[in-house]
N, C-alpha and C positions, 0 to 999 in steps of 0.2 A: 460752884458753877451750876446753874439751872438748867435740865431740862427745856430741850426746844420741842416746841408744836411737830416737826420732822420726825423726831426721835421719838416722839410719841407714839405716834403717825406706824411709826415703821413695825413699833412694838405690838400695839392694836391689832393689826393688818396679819402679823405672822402668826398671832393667835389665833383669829380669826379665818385663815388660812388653813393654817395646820403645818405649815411649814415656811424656810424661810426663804424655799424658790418659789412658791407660790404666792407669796406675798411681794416678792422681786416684780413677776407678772402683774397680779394685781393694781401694782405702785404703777407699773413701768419705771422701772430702776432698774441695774444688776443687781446679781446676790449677793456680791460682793460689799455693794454699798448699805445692802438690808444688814448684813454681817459689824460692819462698822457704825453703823446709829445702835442698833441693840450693844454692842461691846462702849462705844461709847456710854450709853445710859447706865449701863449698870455702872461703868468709873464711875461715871459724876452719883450714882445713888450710892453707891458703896453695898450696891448689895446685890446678889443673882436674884433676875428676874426669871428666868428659864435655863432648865438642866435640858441639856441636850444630848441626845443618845444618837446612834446611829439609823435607828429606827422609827425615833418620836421626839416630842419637845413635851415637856411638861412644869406647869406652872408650881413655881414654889409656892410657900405662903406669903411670902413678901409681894412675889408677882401678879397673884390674886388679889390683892391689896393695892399696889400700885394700877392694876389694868382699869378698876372702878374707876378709877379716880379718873384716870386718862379717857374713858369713854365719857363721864360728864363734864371731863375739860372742851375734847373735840368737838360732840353736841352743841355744847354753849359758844364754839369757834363757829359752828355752820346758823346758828340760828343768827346768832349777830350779823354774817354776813348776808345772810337773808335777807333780816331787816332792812339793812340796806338797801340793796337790791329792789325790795317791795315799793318802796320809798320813790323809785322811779321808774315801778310797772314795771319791769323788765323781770321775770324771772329766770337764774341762774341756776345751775349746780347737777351735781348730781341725785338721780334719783332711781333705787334700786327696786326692783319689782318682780316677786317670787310667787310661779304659779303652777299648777299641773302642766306637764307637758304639753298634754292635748289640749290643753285650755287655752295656753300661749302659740301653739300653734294653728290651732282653728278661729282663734277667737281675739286674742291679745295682736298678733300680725297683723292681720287685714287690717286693722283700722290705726296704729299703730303711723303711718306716715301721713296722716292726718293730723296726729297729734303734732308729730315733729313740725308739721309747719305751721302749727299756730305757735308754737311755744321753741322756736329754735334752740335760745338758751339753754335750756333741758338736757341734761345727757345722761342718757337713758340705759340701765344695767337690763337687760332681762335674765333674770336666775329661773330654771327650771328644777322642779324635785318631784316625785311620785308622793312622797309622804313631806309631811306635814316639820317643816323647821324652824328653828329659834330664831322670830324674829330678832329679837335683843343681841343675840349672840353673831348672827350671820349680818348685823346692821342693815335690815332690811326694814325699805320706808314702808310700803305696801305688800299684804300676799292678797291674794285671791282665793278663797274656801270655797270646798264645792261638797255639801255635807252638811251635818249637824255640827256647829260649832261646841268645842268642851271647854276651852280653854279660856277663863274667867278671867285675863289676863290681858285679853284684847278687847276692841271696842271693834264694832262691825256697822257695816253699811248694807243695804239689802241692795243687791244689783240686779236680782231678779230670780226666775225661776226656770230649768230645762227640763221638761218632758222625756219621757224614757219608751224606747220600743224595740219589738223584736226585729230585727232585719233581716235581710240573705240576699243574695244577686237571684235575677233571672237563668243566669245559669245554673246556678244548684239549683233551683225550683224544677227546673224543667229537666235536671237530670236524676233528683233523687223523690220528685215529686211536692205538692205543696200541703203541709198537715191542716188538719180540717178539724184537730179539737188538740185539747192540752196530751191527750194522752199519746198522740202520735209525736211528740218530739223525744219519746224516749227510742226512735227510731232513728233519729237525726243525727249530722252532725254536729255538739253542741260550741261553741267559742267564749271561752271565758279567761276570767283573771286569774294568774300566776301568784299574785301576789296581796292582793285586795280582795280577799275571799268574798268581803260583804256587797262585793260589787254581783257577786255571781247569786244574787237574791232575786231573781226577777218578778215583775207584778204581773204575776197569776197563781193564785189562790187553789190550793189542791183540793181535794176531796176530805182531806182532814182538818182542812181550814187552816194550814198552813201555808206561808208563802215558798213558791216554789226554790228549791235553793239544788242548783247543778251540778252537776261534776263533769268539770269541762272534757272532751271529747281532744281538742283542743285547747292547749290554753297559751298567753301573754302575757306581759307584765304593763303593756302601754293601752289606752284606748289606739292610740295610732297605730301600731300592728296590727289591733284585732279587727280595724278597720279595711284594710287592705288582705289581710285574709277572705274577711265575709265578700271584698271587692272579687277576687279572686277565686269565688266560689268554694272555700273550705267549708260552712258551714254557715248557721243561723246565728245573730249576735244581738246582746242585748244593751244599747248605747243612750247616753243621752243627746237630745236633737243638735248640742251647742257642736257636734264632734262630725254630723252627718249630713250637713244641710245642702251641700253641693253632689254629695253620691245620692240622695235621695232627689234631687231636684233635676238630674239629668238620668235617671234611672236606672244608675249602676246599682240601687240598694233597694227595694220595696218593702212594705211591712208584711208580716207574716202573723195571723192571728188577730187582725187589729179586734177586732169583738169578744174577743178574751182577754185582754188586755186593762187591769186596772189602771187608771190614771196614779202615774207615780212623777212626782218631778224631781229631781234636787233641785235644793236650793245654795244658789251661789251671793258669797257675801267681798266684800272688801274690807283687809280689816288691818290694824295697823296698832301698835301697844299701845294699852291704855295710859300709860303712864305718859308715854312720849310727846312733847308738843310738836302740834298737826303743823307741819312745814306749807308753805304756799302749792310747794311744787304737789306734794302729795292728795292738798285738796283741789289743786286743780286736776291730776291726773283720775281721779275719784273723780268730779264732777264731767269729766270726757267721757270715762266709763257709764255712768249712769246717763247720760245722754245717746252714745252710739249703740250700748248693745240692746234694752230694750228693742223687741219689734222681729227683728230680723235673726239674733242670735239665744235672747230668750223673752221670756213672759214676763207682763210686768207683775 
C-alpha cells in the first residue's frame, strides 16, 4: 500500500515544526489526525520514521532518508500545480516569506495590502526571526538579508541599500544636553544590541582609527524596542533609516552628530536557494519588492 501526498504532507510538516501539535496548527488539522497519518505511514513503510520522546521527536536513519525524498516529491506536487495555474495567469498558492522583525514590520507591512490586491490568489505566510534560518529546512520561498551575505547556497537579488545614523528624541537632548564631538558620548546614555553585537559597531571612526564599537548603557534584542526606547528618551541609538522614517519625519527622533558620521549603509538582498526552481509567486513577490521599496524605504 503507497504512501499518500496527506501522509507525506503530515510527516514533512511535523519535522519541520518540531512537533506533532505544531504541525496540527500548521496543517490546520487535530493532533490527533497529525497522530494517525504518521502511525499510518510508518505501517504501510514497515519502518520508524520518528522516535518520540516526551520531550522531542528525532529522526531515525530510515526517516532522514524517507523525508528527502518526500520534500522532492512535494516540490514537484506545488511546481506542477503552478504550472498550471501560470497557464491561465492566475497565480495561486502559498508563499512563505522570512524576514528581520523590524524589516517586516517597518518595511514588509505597509506595502504588503497592495500586493494582496494585485495578486489575491497568493496566500501569504509571514515568518519573522532575528537571526538568520534554513531556508531548505523551514520551506521558506523568500527571506530578506540585511547584511553581508555568507551563505554560498543562496542566490540574491540586490533590493537596495539603508543608511545608518545616530538618533535620540528632543527630550533627552534638552534634558541630558546635545554632544558636540564623539568624545562626549561617553557621557551619554548609549542604546544598543542585546544580542547582535556587530550591530553595536557604529560609523564613527576613533582616534585610533578604529570603528567606534559601544557598550550599551542600555541594551535590546529588536531594532523595534530600541526604537521606542530612543522614542522615549532613554538614550542615543544607532539605526538604519528602513526602521526610523516615520519618528524621524514627525520629530519624535532627530540626528545627533550628523558631521561625524561616516556614510554607512547596509545592504538588503532578497534571496531564495540556489538550488530551488524560482516559483511565479516568489518572482513576482521579488519584482513588487524591487518596485515599492526603492525611494522611500531604501536607496537604490
Amino acid at each position: 500500500m503507497k504512501s499518500t501526498l496527506e501522509e507525506q504532507q503530515a510527516f514533512v510538516t511535523v519535522v519541520d515544526s518540531g512537533s506533532i501539535t505544531g504541525a496540527a496548527e500548521r496543517l490546520g488539522i487535530t493532533v490527533s489526525g497529525v497522530s494517525r497519518a504518521l502511525n499510518r505511514l510508518e505501517q504501510k513503510l514497515g519502518a520508524t520514521l520518528l522516535r518520540r520522546t516526551t520531550r522531542r521527536l528525532e529522526l531515525t536513519e530510515e526517516g532522514e532518508t524517507f523525508l528527502n525524498h518526500c520534500r522532492r516529491i512535494l516540490t514537484a506536487v506545488d511546481e506542477a500545480e503552478e504550472a498550471m495555474q501560470d497557464r491561465h495567469n492566475q497565480p495561486k498558492g502559498r508563499l512563505r516569506i522570512n524576514a528581520a522583525p523590524s524589516f517586516m514590520q517597518f518595511v514588509i507591512v505597509p506595502v504588503i495590502s497592495e500586493f494582496r490586491v494585485r495578486y489575491p490568489g497568493i496566500t501569504l505566510e509571514l515568518d519573522t526571526h532575528d537571526r538568520f534560518v534554513d531556508l531548505l529546512e523551514q520551506r521558506v520561498d523568500l527571506a530578506i538579508r540585511i547584511g553581508k551575505l555568507e551563505d554560498s547556497s543562496l542566490h540574491a537579488r540586490l533590493l537596495g541599500y539603508s543608511p545608518v545614523r545616530l538618533l535620540a528624541s528632543p527630550l533627552y537632548l534638552e534634558r541630558r544636553g546635545t554632544p558636540q564631538n564623539i568624545e562626549a558620548l561617553q557621557q551619554h546614555s548609549l542604546l544598543g544590541f542585546s544580542q547582535l553585537d556587530h550591530l553595536n559597531h557604529w560609523p564613527i571612526t576613533c582616534a585610533d582609527g578604529k570603528r567606534l564599537h559601544i557598550t550599551p548603557t542600555l541594551a535590546a534584542s529588536s531594532g523595534s524596542t530600541l526604537i521606542e526606547l530612543a522614542m522615549a528618551g532613554e538614550g542615543i541609538v544607532c539605526l538604519a533609516d528602513f526602521m526610523t522614517i516615520t519618528p524621524r519625519e514627525n520629530g519624535a527622533l532627530v540626528e545627533v552628530l550628523p558631521d561625524h558620521i561616516e556614510l554607512q549603509t547596509q545592504v538588503v538582498n532578497a534571496v531564495y536557494y540556489r538550488q530551488a526552481t524560482l516559483s511565479q509567486r516568489t518572482r513576482l513577490f521579488m519584482e513588487f519588492l524591487a518596485e515599492q521599496l526603492p525611494g522611500k524605504y531604501l536607496q537604490g
